[in-house]
C-alpha positions as CSV (number, residue, x, y, z in Angstrom):
1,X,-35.9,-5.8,186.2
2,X,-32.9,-5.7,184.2
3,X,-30.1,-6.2,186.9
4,X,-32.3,-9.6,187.2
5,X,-32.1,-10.4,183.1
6,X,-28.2,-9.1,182.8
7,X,-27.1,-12.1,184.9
8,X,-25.3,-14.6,182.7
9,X,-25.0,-18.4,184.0
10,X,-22.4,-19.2,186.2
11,X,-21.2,-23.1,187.6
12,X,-24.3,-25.0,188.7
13,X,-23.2,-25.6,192.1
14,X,-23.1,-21.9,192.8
15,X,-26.5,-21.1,190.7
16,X,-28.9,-21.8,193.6
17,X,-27.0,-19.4,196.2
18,X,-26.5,-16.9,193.5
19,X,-30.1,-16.7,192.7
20,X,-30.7,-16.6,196.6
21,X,-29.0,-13.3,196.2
22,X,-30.9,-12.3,194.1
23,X,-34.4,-13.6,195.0
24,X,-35.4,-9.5,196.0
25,X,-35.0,-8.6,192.2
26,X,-38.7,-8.3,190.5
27,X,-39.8,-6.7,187.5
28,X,-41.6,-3.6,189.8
29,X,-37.9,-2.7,191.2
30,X,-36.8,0.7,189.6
31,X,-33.4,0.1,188.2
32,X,-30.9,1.7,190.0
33,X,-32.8,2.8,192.9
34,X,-30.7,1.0,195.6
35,X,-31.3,2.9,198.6
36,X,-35.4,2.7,198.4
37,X,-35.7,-0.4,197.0
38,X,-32.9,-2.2,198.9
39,X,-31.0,-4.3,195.7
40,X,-27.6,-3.7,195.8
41,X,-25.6,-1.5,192.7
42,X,-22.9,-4.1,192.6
43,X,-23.8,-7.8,193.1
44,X,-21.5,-11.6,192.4
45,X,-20.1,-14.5,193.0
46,X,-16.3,-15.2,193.2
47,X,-14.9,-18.7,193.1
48,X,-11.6,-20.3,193.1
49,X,-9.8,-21.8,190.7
50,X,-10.6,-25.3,191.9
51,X,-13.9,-24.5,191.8
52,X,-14.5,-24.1,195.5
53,X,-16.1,-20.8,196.6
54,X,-14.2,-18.0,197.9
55,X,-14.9,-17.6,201.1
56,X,-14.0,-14.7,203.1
57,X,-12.5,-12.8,200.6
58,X,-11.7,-9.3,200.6
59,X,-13.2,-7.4,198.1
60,X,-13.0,-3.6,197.1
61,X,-14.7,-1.2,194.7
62,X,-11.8,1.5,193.7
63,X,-12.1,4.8,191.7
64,X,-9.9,4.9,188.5
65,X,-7.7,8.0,189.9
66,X,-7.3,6.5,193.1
67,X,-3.8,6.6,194.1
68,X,-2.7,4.7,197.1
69,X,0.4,7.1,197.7
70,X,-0.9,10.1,197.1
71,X,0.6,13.1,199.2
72,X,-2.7,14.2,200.8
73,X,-3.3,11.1,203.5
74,X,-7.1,11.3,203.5
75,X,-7.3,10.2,200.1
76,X,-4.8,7.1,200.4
77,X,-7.8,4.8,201.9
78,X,-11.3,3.6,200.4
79,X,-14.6,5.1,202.0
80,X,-16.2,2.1,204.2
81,X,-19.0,1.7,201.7
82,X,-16.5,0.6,198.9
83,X,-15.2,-2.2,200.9
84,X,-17.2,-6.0,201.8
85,X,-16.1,-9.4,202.2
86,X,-17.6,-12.8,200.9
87,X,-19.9,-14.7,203.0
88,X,-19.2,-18.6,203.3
89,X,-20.4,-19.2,199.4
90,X,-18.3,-16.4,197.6
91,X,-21.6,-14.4,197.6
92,X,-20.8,-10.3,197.9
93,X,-22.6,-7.1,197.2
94,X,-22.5,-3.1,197.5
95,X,-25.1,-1.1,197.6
96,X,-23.0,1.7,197.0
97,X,-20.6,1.8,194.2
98,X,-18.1,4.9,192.8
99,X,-19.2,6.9,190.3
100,X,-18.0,7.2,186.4
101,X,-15.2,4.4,186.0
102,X,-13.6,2.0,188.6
103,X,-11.9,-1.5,189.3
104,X,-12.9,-4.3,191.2
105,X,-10.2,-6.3,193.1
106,X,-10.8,-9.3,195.0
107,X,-8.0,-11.2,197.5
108,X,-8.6,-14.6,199.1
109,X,-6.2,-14.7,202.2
110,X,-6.2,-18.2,202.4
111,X,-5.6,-19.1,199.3
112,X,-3.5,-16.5,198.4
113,X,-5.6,-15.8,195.3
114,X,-6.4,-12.9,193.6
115,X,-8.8,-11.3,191.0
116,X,-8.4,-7.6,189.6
117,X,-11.1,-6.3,186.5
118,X,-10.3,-2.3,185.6
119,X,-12.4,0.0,183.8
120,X,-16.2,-1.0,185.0
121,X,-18.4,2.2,184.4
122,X,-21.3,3.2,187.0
123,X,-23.7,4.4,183.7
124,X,-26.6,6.1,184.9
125,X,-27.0,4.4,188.7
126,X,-27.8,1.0,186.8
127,X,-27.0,-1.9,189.0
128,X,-24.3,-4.3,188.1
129,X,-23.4,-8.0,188.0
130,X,-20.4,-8.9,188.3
131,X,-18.9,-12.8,188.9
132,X,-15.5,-14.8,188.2
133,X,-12.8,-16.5,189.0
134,X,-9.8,-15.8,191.5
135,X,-6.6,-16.8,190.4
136,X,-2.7,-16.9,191.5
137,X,-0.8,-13.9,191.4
138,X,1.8,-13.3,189.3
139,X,5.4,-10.9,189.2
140,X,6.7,-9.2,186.4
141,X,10.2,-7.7,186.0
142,X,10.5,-4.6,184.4
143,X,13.6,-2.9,182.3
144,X,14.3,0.4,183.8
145,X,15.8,3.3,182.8
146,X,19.5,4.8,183.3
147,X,19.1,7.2,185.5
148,X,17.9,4.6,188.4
149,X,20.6,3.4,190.2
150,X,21.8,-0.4,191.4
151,X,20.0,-0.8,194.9
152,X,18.1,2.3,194.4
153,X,14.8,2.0,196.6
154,X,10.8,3.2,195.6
155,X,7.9,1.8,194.5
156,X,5.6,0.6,192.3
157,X,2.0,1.2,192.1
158,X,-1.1,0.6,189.5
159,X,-3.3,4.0,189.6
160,X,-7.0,3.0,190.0
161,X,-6.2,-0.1,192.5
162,X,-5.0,-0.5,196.1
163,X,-1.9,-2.0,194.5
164,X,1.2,-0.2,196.3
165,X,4.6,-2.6,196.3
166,X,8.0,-1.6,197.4
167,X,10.6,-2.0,195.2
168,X,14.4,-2.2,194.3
169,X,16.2,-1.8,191.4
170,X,18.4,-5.4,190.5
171,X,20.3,-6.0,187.7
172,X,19.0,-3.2,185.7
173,X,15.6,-4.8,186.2
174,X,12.9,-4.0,189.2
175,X,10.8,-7.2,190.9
176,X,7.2,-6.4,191.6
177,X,5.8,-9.4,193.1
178,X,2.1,-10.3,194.2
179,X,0.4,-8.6,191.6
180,X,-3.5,-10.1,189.6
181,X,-3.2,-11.8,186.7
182,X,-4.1,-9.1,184.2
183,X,-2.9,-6.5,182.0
184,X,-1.7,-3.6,184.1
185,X,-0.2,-0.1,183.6
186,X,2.3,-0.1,186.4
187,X,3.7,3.7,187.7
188,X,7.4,3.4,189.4
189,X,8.1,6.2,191.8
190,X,12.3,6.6,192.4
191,X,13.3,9.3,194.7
192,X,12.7,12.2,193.4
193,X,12.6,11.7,189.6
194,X,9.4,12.0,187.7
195,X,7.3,8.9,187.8
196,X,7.6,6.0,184.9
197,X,4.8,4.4,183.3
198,X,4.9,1.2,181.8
199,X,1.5,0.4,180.1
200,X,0.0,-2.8,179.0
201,X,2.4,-5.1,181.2
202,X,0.8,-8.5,180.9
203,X,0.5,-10.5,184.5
204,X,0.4,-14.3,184.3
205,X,-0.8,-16.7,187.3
206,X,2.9,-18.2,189.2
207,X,5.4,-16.7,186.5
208,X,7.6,-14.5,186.5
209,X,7.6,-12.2,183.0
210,X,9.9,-9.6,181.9
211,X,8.4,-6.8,180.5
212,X,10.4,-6.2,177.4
213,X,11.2,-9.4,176.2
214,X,8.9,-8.7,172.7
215,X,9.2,-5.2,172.5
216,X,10.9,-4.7,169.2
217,X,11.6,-1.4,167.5
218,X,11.9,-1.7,163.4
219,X,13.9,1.0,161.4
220,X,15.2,0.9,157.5
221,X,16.9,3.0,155.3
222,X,17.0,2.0,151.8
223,X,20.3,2.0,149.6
224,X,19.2,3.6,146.7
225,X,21.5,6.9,145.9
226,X,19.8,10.3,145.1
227,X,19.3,10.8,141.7
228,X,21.5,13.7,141.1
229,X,24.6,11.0,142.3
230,X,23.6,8.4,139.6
231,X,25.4,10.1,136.7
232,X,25.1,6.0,135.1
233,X,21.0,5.9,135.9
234,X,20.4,5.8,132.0
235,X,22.3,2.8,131.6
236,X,21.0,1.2,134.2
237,X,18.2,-1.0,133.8
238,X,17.4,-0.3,137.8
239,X,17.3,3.5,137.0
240,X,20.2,3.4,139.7
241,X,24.1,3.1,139.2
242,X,25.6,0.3,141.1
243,X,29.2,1.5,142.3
244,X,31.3,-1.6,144.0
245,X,32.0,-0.1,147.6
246,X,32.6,-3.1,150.1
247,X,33.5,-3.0,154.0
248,X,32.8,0.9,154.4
249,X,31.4,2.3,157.7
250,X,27.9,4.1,157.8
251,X,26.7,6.7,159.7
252,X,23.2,5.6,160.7
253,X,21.1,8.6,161.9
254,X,18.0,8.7,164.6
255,X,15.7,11.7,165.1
256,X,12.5,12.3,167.2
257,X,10.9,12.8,163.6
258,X,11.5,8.7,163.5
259,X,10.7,7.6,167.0
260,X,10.6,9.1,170.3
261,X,14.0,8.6,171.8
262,X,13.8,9.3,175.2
263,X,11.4,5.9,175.1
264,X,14.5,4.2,173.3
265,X,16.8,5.6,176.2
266,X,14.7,4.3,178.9
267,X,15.3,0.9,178.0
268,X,18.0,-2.0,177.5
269,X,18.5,-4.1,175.0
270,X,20.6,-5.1,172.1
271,X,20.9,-2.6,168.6
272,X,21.9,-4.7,165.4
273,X,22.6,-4.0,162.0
274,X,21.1,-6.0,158.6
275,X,21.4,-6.0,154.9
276,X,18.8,-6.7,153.3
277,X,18.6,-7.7,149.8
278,X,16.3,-7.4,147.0
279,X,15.7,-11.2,146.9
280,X,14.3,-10.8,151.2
281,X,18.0,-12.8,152.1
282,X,19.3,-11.4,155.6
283,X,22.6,-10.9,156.5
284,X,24.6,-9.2,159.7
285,X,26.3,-6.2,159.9
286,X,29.1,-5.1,162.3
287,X,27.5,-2.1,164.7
288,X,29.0,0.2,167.2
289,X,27.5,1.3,170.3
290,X,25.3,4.1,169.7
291,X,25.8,7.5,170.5
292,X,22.5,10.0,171.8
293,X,23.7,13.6,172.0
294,X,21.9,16.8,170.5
295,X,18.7,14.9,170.4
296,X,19.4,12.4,167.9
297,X,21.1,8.7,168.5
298,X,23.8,8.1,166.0
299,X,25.1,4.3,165.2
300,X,28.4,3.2,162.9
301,X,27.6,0.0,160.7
302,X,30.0,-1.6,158.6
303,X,28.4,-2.6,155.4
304,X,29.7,-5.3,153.5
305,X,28.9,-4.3,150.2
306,X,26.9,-1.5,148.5
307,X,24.3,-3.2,146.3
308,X,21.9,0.0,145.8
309,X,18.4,-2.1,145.2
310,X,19.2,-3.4,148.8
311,X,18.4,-1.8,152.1
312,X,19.7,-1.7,155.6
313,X,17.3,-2.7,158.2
314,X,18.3,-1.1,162.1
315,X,16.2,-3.3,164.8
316,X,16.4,-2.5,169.1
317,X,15.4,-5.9,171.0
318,X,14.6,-6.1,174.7
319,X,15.1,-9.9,174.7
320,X,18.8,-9.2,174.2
321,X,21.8,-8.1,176.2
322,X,23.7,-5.3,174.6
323,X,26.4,-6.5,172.3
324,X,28.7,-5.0,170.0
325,X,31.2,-5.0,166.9
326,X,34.8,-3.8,167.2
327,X,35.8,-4.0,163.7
328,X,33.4,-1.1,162.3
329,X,36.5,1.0,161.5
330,X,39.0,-2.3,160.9
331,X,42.4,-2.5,160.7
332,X,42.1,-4.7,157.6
333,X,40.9,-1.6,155.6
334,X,43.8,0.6,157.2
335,X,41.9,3.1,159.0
336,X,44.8,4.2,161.2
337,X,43.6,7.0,163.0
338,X,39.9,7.6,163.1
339,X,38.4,11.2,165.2
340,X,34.8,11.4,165.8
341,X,35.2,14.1,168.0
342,X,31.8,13.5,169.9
343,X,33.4,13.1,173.4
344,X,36.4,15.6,172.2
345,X,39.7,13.8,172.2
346,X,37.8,10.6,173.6
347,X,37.6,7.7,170.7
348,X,35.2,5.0,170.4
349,X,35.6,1.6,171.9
350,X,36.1,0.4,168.6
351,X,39.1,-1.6,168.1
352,X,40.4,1.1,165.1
353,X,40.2,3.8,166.9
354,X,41.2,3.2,170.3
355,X,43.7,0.8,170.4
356,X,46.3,2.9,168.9
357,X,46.4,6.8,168.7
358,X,45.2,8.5,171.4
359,X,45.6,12.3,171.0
360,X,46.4,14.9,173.6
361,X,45.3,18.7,173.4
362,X,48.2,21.5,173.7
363,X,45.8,24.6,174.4
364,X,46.0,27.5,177.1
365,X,42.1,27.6,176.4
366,X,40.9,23.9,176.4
367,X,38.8,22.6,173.3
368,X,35.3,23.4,172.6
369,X,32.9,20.6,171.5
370,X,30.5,22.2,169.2
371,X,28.0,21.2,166.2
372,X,30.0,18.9,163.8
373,X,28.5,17.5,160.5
374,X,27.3,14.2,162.3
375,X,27.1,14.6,166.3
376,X,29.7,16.9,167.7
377,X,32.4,18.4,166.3
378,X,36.3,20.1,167.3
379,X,36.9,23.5,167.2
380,X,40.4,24.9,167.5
381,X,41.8,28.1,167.3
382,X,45.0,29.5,165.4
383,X,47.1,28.6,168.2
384,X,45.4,24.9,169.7
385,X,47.3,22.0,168.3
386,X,46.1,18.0,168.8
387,X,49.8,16.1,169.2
388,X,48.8,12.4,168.7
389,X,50.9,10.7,170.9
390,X,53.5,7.5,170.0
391,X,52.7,8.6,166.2
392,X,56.5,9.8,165.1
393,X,57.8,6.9,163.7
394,X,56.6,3.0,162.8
395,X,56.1,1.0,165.8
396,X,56.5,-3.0,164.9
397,X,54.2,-3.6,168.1
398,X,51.0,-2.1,166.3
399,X,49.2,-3.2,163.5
400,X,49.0,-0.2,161.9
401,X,50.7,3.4,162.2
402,X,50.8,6.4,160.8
403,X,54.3,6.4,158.6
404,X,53.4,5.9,155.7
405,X,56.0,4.7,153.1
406,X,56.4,6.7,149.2
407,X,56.0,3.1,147.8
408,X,52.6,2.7,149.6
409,X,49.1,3.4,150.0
410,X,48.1,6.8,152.0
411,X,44.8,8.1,152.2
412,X,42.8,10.5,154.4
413,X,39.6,12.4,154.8
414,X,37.6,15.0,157.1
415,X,35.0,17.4,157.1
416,X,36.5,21.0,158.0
417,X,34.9,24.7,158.4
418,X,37.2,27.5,158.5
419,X,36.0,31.1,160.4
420,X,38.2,32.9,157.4
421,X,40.1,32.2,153.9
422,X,42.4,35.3,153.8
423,X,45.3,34.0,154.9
424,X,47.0,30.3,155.2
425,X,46.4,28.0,157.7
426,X,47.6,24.7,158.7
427,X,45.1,21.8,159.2
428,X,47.6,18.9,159.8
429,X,51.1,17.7,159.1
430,X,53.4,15.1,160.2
431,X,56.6,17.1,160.7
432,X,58.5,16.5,157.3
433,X,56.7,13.2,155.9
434,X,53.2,15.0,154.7
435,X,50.4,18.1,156.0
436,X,47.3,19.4,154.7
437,X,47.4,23.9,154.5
438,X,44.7,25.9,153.3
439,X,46.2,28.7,151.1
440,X,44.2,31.9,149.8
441,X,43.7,31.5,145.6
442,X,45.1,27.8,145.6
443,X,42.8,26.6,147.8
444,X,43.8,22.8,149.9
445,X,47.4,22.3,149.4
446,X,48.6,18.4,150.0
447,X,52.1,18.0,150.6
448,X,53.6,14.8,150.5
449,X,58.0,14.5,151.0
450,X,60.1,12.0,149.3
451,X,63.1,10.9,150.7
452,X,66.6,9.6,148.5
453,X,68.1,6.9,150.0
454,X,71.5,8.1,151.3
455,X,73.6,6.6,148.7
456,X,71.9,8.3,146.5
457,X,71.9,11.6,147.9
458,X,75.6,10.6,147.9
459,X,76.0,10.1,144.6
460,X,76.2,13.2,143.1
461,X,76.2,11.2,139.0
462,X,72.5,10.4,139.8
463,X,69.5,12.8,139.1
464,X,67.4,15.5,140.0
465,X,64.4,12.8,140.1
466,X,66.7,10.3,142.7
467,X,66.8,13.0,144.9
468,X,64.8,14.2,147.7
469,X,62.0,16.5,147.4
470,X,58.7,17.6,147.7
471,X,55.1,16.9,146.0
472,X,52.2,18.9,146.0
473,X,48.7,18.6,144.7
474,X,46.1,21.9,145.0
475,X,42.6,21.9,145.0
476,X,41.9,25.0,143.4
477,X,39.6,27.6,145.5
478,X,36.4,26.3,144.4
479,X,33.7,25.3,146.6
480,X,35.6,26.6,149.6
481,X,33.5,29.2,151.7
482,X,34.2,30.3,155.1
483,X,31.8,29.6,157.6
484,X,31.0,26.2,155.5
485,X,31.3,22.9,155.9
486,X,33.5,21.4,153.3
487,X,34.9,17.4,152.7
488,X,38.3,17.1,152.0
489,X,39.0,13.6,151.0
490,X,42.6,12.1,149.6
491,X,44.5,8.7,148.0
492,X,47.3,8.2,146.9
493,X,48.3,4.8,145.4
494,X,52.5,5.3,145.6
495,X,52.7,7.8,142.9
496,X,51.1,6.4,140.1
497,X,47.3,6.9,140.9
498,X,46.3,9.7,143.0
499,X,42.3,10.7,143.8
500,X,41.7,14.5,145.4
501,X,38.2,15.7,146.4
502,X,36.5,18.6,147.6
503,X,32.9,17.8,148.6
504,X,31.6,15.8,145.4
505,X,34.2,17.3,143.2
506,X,36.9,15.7,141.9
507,X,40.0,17.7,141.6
508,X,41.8,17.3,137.7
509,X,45.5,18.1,138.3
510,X,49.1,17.8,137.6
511,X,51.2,17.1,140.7
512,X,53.2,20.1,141.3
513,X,57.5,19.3,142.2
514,X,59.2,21.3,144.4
515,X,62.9,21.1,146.0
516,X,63.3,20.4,149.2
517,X,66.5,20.8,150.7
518,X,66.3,17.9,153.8
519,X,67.5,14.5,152.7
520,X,66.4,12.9,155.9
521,X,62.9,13.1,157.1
522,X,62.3,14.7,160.5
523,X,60.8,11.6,162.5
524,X,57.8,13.6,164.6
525,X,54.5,12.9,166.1
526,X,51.2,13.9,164.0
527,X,49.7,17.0,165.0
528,X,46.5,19.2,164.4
529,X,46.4,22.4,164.4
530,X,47.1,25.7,163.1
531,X,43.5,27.1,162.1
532,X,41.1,28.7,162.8
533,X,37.5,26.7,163.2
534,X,35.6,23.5,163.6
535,X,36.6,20.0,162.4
536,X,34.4,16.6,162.4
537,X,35.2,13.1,160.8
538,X,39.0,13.1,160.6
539,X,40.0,9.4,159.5
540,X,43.9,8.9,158.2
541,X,44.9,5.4,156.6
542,X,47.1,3.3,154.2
543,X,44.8,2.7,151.3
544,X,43.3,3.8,148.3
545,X,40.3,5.0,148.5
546,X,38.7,4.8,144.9
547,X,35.8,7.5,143.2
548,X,33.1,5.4,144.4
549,X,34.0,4.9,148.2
550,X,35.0,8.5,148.5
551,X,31.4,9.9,147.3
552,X,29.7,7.7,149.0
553,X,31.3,8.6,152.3
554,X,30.1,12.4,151.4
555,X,26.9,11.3,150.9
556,X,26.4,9.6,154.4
557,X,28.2,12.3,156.3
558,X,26.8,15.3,154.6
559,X,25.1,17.4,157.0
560,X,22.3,18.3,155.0
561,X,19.8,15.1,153.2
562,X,22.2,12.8,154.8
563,X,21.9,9.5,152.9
564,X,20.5,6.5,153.5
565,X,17.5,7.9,155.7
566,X,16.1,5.5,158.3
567,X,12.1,5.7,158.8
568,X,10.5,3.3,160.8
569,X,8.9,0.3,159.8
């Protein structure tokens, strides 16, 4: 019979008994035909794993949708047939087995051993043979999500097995103990939540694993620049221009088009941040904590230095607590003030941006967060103004403020969309010092005041160009559309060398000189406000930020074919 030929050789001091078991198998039995013929469906041996049999144990045949805490109580126990125990030589058989697929377990009290084999079909009524080894159990601790709380109660089960554990949640990580060496798709049950499934979690004999620890996510984004931004490609033996950008945050964007995020959120670990160059060298980038909002997780990285036949390579690591960078927006490249506006007025924990300006809304309405050109964005209306508080005049306690001297470096940039261009509007100013205004025909007005030092405003022999007044530079109208979004990015180096852009265009010129009839600069707080419409990425600073940095920041935030693009490795 073929249940008699299908039986493969097991240790020789169990042979004899096995083939005991067996003797009632002859070629004139009809295969499968249990209940006429007497031979059991399910027949074996189980030993220990010092090679002694395993006497006594429990042993249990269980369909693969059983589920041991199902509502419906009738169906959270085993019929009586699908249940047996080994006689005194590990020796155990069922004559009636489930139908379609089902596990096997097998638990030796004494011993505390245990044996689990999932996904056994019942094909056609064909008996089965089915011998092995018991072995120690095992615990594994697994990463769990967010929304489970410290302490929080439930429990853990394995669909298709009697395997039902109660469980807490420690640390961020649940303990489920006792469980067969194997690999095992473990369901945790929390209050009321939907269920989580963790699949494939590998079970070793008397250790303790942490599910996670290899689970690696691989994302990069290459540094190449679209074509259309390479005006220097034909010179280029790389077909690419290479601009020398160094130390300049990136906006690093996720999507469920890359990788299923809500697996991502689910667990803990550690993000981090490399360049990787064309010649396979590695090296580490700052990264701030991430950001998920609007279905897509958002990172800041600081890269070192744009080298455009390099890439950046974005890796997620269960082995690793979360860690990160505090110098993605650093003082040491003057960024002053920096507004994401992703938790409204709330900044980053990154040492730039929260150590120093903190802004406070003046509004009978309260500030909308909306759809900004990366996550969320502000929107104010005509009459909502941002005062950013301890900003009026330098303060020798910080490192960095946001007076900025006529002698010295002043830069800013921000992505703005106004509801309406017919008539002028305000988009920042610091009282008499300098302001942004949109103005119909001229376009983006920056106004910048000069101060005479009082003996000169004394002395009435000295000139018109000693004297105090005011500096403007316009944009020009072009490229500015209501209801868009539109990057509005200036430097200044003193006087001498000033860089103006809208989006990617650069704005050609003359500085326009106007009187102003002050001589002493109003000392005032930094305000926004005095439009009408939505405004994302605002970042104020003393430097000079040259042609190259300044497109390459409109690349990366653009809304639209945002550059670099991550895709998953």
């Amino acid at each position: 019979m073929k249940f008699c030929k299908n039986i493969k050789a097991v240790t020789v001091a169990f042979s004899a008994a096995f083939m005991a078991l067996l003797a009632g198998c002859s070629d004139s039995h009809v295969a499968g035909n249990s209940a006429e013929t007497g031979s059991p469906e399910l027949a074996g041996i189980f030993v220990l794993d010092n090679g002694s049999p395993a006497a006594h144990a429990r042993v249990q045949c269980v369909p693969s949708d059983f589920n041991i805490i199902s509502a419906d109580r009738a169906e959270r126990s085993l019929p009586q047939a699908f249940e047996t125990e080994t006689d005194e030589n590990g020796n155990y058989e069922f004559d009636s087995i489930p139908s379609g697929r089902f596990s096997i377990e097998a638990f030796h009290e004494k011993s505390g051993q245990m044996f689990l084999k999932q996904n056994l079909a019942n094909e056609q009524g064909e008996p089965l043979a089915l011998h092995d080894t018991l072995r120690h159990s095992g615990s594994v601790k697994l990463l769990v999500p967010g929304a489970f709380r410290e302490n929080q109660g439930g429990d853990a089960i394995v669909v298709g097995t009697t395997i039902h554990r109660r469980i807490s949640v420690q640390n961020g990580k649940i303990e489920v103990d006792s469980l067969p060496a194997d690999s095992l798709d473990i369901v945790i049950y929390m209050d009321k939540l939907f269920p989580v499934k963790f699949e494939n979690v590998s079970v070793q004999p008397d250790e303790t694993t942490v599910w996670g620890d290899s689970v690696i996510y691989s994302f990069t984004a290459p540094l190449a620049l679209p074509e259309r931004e390479n005006p220097k490609a034909e010179n280029s033996a790389s077909g690419d221009s290479v601009r020398v950008v160094t130390d300049i945050p990136l906006a690093l964007v996720l999507d469920s088009s890359v990788c299923d995020l809500d697996s991502l959120d689910h667990l803990v670990g550690r993000w981090e941040a490399f360049r990787i160059s064309h010649s396979a060298a590695k090296k580490q980038l700052p990264i701030a904590e991430p950001q998920l909002q609007n279905g897509k997780m958002m990172f800041w990285v600081r890269l070192d230095s744009l080298n455009t036949a390099d890439e950046i390579e974005l890796t997620f690591n269960t082995a690793k607590d979360p860690a990160y960078a505090f110098d993605v927006f650093p003082t040491n490249r003057s960024y002053s003030l920096v507004y994401h506006f992703d938790s409204g007025l709330s900044l980053l924990e990154d040492s730039a941006e929260k150590g120093y300006f903190e802004g406070s809304a003046e509004t009978a309405t309260g500030l909308d967060c909306g759809g900004g050109v990366l996550g969320n964005g502000m929107h104010l209306g005509a009459d909502d103004v941002v005062t950013v508080k301890n900003s009026a005049g330098k303060d020798s306690t910080r490192k960095v403020n946001l007076t900025f001297d006529d002698d010295g470096y002043f830069c800013f940039s921000l992505w703005l969309q106004l509801e309406s261009l017919d008539k002028e509007q305000l988009i920042f100013k610091k009282a008499e010092e300098y302001a942004l205004r949109y103005v119909p025909k001229q376009g983006f007005v920056v106004d910048f005041y000069h101060e005479a030092m009082q003996s000169v405003a004394e002395d009435v022999s000295k000139t018109a160009e000693d004297s105090s007044y005011k500096i403007s530079w316009v944009s020009g109208a072009d490229g500015i559309n209501a209801g868009e979004w539109v990057y509005v990015a200036f430097s200044r180096r003193a006087f001498e060398q000033v860089l103006f852009y809208v989006n990617d265009r650069q704005i050609v010129s003359e500085a326009e000189k106007s009187d102003w009839a002050r001589s002493v600069k109003e000392r005032a707080n930094f305000q926004l406000g005095g439009f009408t419409g939505n405004i994302d990425e605002l970042s104020i600073g003393a430097c000079f930020h040259d042609e190259s940095w300044t497109l390459t920041t409109y690349l990366n935030q653009h809304p639209e074919n945002r550059w670099p693009s991550l895709s998953a490795r």
